[in-house]
C-alpha positions as CSV (number, residue, x, y, z in Angstrom):
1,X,1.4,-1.8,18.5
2,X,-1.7,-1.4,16.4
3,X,-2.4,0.1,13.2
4,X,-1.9,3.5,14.0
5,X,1.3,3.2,16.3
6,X,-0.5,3.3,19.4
7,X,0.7,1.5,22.4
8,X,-0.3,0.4,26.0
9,X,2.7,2.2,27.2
10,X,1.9,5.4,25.7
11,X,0.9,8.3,27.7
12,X,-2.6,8.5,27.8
13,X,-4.6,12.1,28.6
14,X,-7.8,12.8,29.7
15,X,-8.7,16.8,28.7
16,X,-11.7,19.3,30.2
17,X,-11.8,21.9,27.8
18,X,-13.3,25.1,28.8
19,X,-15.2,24.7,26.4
20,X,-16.9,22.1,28.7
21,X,-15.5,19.2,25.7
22,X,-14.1,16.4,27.2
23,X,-11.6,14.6,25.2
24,X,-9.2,11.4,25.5
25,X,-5.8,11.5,23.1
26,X,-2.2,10.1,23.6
27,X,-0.3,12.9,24.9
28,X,3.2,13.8,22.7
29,X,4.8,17.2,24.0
30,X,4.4,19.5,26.4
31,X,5.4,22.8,27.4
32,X,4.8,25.4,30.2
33,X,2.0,27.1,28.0
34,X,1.2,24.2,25.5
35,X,0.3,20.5,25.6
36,X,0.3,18.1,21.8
37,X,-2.1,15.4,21.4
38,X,-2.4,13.0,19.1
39,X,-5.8,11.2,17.9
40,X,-8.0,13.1,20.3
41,X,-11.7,11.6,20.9
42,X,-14.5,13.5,22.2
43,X,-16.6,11.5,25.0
44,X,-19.8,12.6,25.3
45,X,-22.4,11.0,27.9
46,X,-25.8,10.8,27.6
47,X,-28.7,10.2,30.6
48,X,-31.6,8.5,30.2
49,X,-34.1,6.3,32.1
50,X,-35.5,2.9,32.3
51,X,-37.8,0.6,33.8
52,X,-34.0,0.0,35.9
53,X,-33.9,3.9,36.6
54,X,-31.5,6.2,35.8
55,X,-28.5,5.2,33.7
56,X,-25.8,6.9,31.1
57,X,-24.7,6.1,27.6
58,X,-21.0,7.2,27.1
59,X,-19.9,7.7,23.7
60,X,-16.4,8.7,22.0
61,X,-16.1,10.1,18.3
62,X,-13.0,11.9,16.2
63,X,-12.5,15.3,17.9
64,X,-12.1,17.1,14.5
65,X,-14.5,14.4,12.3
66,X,-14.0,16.6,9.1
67,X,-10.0,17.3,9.6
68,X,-7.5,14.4,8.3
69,X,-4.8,16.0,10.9
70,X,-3.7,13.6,13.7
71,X,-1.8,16.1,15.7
72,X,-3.7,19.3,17.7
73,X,-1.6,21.2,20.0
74,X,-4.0,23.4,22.6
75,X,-2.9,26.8,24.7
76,X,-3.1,25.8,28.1
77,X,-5.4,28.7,28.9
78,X,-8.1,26.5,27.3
79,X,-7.4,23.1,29.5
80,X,-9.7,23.2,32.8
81,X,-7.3,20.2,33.8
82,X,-5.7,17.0,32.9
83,X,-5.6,13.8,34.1
């Protein structure tokens, strides 16, 4: 367990917004219309090019950066899918 009570057995979730956001979080509920995260991080990849060719930089940052919640709960009418 680490600092923030995360461990290897907790369920992990990938999320495609429709929004076209893709986020990774430790999933904590879920209902037929809603599904709780906790400690979502937005992934982000970015293309470039070298001498090597083409190649991507993936990133992940604090979904909400100016928010000190942990928790976000999320209609499922705005999930594309889950993995």
């Amino acid at each position: 367990m680490n600092e923030y009570g995360l461990t290897l057995e907790d369920d992990y979730v990938v999320l495609k917004m429709i929004t076209g956001e893709q986020l990774i979080a430790v999933k904590r509920a879920e209902t037929k219309d809603y599904l709780t995260i906790e400690y979502p991080m937005l992934i982000k990849g970015y293309a470039f090019q070298n001498e090597d060719g083409m190649g991507e930089h993936v990133t992940a940052s604090p979904y909400c950066k100016f928010s000190d919640d942990k928790t976000f709960t999320f209609d499922k009418q705005h999930i594309v899918f889950t993995k």
